[in-house]
PAFI-52573 format. One record per residue (C-alpha): x, y, z. Coordinates in Angstrom, 3 decimals, padded with zeros to 6 digits. Each point is the difference from the previous one (the first is absolute). Layout:
+----------+----------+----------+
:       xx :       yy :       zz :
+----------+----------+----------+
:        X :        Y :        Z :
...
+----------+----------+----------+
This chain:
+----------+----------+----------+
:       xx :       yy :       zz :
+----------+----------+----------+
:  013.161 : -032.660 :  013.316 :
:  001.215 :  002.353 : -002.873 :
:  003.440 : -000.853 : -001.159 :
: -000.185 :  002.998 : -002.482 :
: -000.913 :  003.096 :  001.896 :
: -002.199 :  002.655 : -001.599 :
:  000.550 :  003.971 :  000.230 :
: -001.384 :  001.700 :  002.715 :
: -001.824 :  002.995 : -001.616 :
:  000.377 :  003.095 :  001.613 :
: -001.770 :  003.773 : -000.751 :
:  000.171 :  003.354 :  001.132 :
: -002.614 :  000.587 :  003.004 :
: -003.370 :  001.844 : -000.162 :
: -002.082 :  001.392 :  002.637 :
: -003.190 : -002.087 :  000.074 :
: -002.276 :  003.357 : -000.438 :
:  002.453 :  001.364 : -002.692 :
: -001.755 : -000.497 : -003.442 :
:  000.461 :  002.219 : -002.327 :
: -001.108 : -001.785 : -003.283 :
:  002.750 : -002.671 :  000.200 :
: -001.056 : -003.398 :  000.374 :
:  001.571 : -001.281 :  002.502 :
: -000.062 : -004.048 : -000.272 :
:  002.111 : -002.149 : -002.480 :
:  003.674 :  001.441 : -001.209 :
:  001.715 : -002.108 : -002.233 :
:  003.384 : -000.255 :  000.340 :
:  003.130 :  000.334 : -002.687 :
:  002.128 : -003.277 : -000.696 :
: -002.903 : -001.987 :  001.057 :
:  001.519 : -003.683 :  001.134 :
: -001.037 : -002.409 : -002.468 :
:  002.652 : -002.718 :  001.645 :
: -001.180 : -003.965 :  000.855 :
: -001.112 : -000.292 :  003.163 :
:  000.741 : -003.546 :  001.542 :
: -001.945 : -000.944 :  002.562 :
:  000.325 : -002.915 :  002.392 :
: -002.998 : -001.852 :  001.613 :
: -000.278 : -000.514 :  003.855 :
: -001.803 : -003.371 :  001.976 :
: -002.685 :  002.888 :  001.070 :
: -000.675 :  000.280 : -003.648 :
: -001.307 : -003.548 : -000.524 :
: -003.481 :  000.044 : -001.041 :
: -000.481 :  003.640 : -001.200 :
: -001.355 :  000.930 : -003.215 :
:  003.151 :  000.788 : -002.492 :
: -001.223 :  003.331 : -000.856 :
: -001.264 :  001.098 :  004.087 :
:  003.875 : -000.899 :  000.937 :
:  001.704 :  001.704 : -002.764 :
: -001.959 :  003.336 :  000.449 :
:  001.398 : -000.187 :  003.654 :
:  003.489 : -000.250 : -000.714 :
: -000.145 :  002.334 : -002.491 :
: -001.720 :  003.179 :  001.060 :
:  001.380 :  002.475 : -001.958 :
: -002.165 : -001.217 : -002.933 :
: -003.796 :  000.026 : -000.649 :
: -002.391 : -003.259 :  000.320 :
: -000.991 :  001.095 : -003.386 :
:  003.315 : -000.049 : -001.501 :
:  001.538 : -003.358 :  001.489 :
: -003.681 : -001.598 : -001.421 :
:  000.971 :  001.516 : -003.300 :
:  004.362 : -001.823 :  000.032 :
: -001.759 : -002.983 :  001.405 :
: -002.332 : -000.129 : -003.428 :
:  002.819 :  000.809 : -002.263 :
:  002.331 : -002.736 :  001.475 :
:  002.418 :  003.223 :  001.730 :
: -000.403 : -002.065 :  003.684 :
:  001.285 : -003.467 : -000.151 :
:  000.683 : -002.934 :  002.510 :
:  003.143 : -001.647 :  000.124 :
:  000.158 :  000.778 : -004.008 :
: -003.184 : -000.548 : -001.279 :
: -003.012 :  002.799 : -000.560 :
: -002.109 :  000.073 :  003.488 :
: -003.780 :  000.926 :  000.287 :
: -001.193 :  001.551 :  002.910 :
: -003.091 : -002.364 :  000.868 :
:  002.966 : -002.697 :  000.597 :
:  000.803 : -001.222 :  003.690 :
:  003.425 :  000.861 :  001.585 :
:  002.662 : -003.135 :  001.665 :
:  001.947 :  002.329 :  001.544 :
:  003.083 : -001.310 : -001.629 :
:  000.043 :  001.641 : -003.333 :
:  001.749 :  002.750 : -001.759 :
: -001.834 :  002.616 : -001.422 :
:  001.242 :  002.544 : -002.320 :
: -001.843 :  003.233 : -001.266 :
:  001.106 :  001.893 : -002.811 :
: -001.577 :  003.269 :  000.171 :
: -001.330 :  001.582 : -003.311 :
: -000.073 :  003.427 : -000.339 :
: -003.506 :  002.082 :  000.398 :
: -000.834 :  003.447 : -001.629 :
:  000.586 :  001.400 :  003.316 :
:  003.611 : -001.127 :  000.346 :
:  001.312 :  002.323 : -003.361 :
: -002.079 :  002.593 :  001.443 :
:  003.092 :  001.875 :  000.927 :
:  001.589 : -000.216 : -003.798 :
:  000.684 :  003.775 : -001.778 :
: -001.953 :  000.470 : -003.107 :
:  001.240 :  003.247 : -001.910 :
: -003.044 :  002.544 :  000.628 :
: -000.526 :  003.371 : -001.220 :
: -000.147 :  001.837 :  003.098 :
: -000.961 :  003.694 :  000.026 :
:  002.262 :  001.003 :  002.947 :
: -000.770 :  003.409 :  001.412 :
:  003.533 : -000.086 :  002.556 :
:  002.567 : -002.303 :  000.801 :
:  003.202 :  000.251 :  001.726 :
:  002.049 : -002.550 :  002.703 :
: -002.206 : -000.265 :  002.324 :
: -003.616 :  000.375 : -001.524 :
: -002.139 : -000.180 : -003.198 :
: -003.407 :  001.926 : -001.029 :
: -001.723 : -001.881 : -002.641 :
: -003.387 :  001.558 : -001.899 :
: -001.637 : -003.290 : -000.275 :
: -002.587 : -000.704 : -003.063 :
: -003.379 : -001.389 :  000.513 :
:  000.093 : -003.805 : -000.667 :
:  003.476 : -000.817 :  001.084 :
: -000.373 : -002.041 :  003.164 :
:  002.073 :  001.229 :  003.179 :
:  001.092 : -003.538 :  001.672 :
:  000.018 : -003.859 : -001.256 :
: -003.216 : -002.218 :  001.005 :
: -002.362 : -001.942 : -000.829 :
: -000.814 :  000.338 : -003.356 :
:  003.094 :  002.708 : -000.646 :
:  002.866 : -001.796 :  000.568 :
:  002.320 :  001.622 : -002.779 :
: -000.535 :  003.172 : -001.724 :
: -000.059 :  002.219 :  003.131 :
:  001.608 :  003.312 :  000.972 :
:  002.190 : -001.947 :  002.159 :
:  001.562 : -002.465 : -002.675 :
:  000.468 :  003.767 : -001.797 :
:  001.491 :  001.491 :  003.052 :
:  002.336 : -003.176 :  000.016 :
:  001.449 :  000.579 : -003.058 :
:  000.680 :  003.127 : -000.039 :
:  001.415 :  000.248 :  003.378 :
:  001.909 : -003.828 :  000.211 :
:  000.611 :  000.718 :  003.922 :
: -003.733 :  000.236 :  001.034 :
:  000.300 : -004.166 :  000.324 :
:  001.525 :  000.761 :  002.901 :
: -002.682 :  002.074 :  001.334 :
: -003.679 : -001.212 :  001.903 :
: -002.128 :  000.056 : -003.249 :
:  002.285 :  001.829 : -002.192 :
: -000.046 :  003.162 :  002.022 :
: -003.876 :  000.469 : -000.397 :
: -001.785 :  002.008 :  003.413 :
: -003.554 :  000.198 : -001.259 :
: -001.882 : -000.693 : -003.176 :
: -002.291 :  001.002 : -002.352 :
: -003.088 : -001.662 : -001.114 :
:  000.522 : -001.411 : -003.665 :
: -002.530 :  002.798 : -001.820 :
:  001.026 :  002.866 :  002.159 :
:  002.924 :  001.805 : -001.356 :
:  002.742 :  002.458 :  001.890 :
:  002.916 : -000.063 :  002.131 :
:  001.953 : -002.321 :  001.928 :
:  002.923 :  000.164 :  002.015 :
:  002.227 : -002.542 :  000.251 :
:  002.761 : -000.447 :  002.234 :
:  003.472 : -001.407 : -001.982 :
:  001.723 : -001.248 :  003.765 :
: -001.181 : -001.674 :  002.982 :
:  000.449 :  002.896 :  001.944 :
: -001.753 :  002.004 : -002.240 :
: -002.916 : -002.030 : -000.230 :
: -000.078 : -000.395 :  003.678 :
: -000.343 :  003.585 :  000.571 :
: -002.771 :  000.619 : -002.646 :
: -002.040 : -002.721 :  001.357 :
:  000.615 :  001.506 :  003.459 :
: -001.028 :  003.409 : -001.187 :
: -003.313 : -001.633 : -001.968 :
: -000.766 : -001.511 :  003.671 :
:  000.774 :  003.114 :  001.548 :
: -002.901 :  001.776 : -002.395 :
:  002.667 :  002.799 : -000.718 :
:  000.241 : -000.974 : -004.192 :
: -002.397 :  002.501 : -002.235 :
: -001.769 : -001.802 : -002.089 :
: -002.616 :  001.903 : -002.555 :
: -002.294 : -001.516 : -002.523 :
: -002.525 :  000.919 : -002.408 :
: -003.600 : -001.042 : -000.741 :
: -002.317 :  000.049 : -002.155 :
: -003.472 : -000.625 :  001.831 :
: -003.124 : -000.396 : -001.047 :
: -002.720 :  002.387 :  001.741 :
:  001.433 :  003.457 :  001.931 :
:  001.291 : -000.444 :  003.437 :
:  000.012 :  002.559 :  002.790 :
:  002.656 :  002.734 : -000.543 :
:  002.585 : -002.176 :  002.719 :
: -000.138 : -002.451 :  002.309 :
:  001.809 : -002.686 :  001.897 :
: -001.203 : -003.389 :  000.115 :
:  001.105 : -002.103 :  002.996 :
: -001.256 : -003.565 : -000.600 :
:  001.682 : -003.056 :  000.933 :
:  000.448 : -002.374 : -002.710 :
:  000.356 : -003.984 : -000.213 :
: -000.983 : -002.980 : -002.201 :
: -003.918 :  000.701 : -001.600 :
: -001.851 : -002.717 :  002.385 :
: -002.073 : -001.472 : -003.318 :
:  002.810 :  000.211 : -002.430 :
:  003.924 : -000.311 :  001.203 :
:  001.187 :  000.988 : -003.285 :
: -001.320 :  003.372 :  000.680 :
:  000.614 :  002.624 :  002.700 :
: -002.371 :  001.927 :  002.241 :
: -000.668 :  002.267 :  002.380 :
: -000.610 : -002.019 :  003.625 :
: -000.489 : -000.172 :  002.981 :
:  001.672 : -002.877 :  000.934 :
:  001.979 : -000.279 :  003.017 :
:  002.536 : -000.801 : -002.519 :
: -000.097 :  002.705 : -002.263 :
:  003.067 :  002.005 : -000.494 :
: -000.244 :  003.964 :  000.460 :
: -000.466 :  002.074 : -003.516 :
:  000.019 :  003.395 : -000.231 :
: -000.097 :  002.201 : -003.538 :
: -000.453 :  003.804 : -000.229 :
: -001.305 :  001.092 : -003.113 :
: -000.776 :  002.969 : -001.716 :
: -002.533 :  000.870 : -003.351 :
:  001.982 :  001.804 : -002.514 :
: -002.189 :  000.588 : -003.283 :
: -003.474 : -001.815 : -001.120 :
: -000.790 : -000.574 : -003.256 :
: -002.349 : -002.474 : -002.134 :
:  000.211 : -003.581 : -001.283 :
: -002.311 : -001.501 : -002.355 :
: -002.707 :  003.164 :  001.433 :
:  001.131 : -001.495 :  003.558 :
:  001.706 :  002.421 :  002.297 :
:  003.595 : -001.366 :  001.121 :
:  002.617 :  001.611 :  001.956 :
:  003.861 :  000.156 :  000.396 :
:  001.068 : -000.712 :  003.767 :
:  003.196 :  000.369 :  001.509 :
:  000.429 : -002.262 :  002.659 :
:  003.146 : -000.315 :  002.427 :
:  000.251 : -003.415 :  002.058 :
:  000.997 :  000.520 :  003.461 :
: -000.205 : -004.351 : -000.223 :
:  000.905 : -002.055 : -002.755 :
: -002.624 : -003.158 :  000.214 :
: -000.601 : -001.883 : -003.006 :
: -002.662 :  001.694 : -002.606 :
: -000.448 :  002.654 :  002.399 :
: -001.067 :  003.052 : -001.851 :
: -002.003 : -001.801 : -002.169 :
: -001.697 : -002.160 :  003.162 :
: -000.279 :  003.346 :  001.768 :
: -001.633 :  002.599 : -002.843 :
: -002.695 : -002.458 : -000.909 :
: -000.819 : -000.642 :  004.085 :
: -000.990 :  003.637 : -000.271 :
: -002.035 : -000.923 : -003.774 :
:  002.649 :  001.116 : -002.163 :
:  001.497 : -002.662 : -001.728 :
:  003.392 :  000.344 : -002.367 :
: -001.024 :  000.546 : -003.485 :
:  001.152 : -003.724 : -002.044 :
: -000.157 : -001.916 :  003.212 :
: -001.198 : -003.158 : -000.609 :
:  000.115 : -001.271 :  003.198 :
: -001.203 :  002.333 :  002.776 :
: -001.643 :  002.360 : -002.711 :
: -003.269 : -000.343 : -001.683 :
: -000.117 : -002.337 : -002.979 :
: -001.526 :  001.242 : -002.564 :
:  001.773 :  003.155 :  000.156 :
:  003.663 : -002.079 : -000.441 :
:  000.081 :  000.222 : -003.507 :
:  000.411 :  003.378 :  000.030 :
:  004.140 : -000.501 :  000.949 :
:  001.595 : -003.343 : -000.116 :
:  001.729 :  000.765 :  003.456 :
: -000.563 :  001.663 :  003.223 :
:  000.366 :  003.899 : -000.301 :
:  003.037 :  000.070 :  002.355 :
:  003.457 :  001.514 : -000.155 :
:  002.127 :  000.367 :  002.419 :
:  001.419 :  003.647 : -001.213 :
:  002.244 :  001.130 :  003.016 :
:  002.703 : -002.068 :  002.389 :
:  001.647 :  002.038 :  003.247 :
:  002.611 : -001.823 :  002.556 :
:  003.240 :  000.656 :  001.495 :
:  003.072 : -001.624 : -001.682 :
:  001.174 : -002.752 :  001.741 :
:  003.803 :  001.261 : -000.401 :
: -000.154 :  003.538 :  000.163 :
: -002.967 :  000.969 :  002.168 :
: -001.246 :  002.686 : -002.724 :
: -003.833 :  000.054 : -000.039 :
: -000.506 : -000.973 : -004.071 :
: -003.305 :  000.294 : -002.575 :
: -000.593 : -001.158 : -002.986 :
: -002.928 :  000.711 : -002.130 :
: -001.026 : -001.567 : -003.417 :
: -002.550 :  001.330 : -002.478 :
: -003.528 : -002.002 : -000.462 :
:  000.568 : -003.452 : -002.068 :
: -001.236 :  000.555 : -003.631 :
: -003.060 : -001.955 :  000.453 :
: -001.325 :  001.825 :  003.076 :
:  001.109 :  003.169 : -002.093 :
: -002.191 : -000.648 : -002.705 :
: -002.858 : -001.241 :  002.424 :
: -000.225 :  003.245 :  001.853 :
:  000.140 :  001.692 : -002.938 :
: -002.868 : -001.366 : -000.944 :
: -001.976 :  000.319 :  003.111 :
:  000.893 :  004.338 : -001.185 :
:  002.966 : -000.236 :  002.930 :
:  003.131 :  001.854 : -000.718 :
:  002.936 : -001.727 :  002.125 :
:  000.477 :  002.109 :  002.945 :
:  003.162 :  001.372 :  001.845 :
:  000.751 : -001.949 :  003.141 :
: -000.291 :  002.662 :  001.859 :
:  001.849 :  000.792 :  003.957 :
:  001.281 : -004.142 :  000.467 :
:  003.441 :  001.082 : -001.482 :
:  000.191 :  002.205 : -003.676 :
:  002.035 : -002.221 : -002.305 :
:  002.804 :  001.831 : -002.370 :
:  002.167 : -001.042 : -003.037 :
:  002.733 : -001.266 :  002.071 :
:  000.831 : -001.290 :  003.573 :
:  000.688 :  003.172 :  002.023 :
: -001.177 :  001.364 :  003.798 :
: -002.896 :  002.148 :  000.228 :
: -000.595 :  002.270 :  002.704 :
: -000.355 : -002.898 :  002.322 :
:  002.229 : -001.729 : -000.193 :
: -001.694 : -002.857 : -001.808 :
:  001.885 : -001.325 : -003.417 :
: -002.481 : -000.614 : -002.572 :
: -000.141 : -001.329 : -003.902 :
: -002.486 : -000.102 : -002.503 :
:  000.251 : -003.267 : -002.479 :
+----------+----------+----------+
């Protein structure tokens, strides 16, 4: 039995089809519990490996980890270090001291230069920079737009992972909304599930693509690598859907490459870049779906997410935002002979917020 209880995590719901380039699996949680836990031994215990019993009684932590305290003397019986290959009476006291992981400060602010495109009560745009990771994981468990996000807006603890509805891959760069309240959030993840958010990106691809298209292609986990994405046909697959559009060709390294708007009617994880090379035209830089001896050519995937639409959550007003092509992917269409286009009829951006004859309220960064 567990004399010291441990906290019963709790996060905000997703429908299981509802993607959108979050992943949706461990969140760590502020003010992690790093308290003893005292635990006494049962008669049914008697017999048990130490280390099989312990994991049982306390859940909330991994195999992994309670192997690791019992090696560094952080799990003890009736005083004294414990290992886990030792038999339990049934009688004893146990006591774990849990040690904190890189996953438990996951949730600490770091002061970030953030490029922040709008903010007000209920809502932030941010113009994200290629190599800043989104969300803490494996690997990333400080440095991340959301330790950023935390310190410059303290009340985001508060929020399901610091207000964050969908995410950007690390080398794509572009906007992201982020809603500052519960409620907020809520409703942005609701409208993101809904399909109604505008999304626009631009790519840099190599070969030329038909003039527009719409690729409808389910996506899951690639069957002979998991770290990778695919199109499938798997009963498990979830539904994708991009429309894109050529803008302007031009030449790379005497290779013809072309910038493609695409707009995601879905938000599944790498999909534009999964999706343009399933019709044979792979991002320019990617190293993992594209083709590798062309990667050199940019040290990130061609990608930019250039245009955000959604209704506020508070007021109901149908908002854009647009941001001007990252400096890299400037200078890389430049030299492909591609001047940066207008953005054309998804919402004309001015100098300052304003309504346009549709109503909509747009900004330029």
């Amino acid at each position: 039995m567990i004399l010291t209880p441990a906290p019963n995590p709790a996060d905000l719901p997703i429908d299981p089809d509802f993607d959108d380039e979050l992943e949706i699996g461990f969140v760590p949680l502020p003010g992690t519990d790093l308290s003893p836990i005292t635990l006494a031994l049962q008669e049914e215990h008697c017999g048990q490996r130490l280390d099989k019993v312990v994991a049982g009684l306390v859940p909330q932590f991994s195999r992994s980890r309670l192997q690791q305290w019992f090696e560094s003397g952080h799990i003890t019986v009736d005083g004294k270090p414990a290992r886990g290959k030792d038999t339990a009476y049934g009688d004893e006291a146990i006591v774990v001291v849990p040690q904190a992981a890189p996953e438990d400060t996951a949730f600490a602010p770091e002061a970030m230069d953030l490029t922040i495109v709008y903010e007000d009560d209920d809502i932030m745009v941010v113009n994200k920079p290629a190599g800043l990771v989104v969300h803490p994981g494996s690997g990333n468990w400080t440095g991340t737009l959301l330790n950023g996000l935390l310190h410059h807006c303290p009340q985001l603890v508060g929020v399901p992972r610091a207000g964050i509805v969908h995410r950007l891959d690390k080398d794509t760069s572009g906007l992201m909304v982020v809603g500052k309240t519960l409620a907020a959030q809520t409703d942005l993840v609701r409208q993101l599930q809904a399909r109604t958010v505008k999304r626009e990106y631009f790519a840099l691809v190599w070969g030329t693509p038909r003039l527009s298209g719409t690729i409808d292609s389910p996506m899951g986990r690639d069957a002979k690598d998991r770290v990778k994405m695919a199109v499938s046909s798997s009963p498990f697959a979830k539904p994708a859907i991009t429309h894109y559009e050529r803008v302007i060709s031009g030449e790379l390294d005497r290779r013809p490459v072309t910038l493609v708007r695409c707009r995601l009617e879905t938000g599944r994880t790498h999909q534009i870049r999964v999706h343009m090379q399933s019709l044979g035209f792979s991002l320019v830089g990617d190293a993992v779906y594209g083709k590798r001896h062309l990667t050199p050519v940019f040290p990130r995937q061609a990608l930019q997410a250039r245009r955000l639409g959604l209704v506020h959550p508070a007021t109901g007003e149908q908002c854009e935002w647009t941001v001007p092509l990252a400096d890299d992917f400037a200078e890389l269409i430049a030299r492909a002979g591609i001047e940066e286009p207008e953005l054309g009829e998804f919402g004309t951006a001015i100098e300052d917020a304003a309504d346009d004859d549709n109503g909509v309220v747009t900004y330029r960064a």
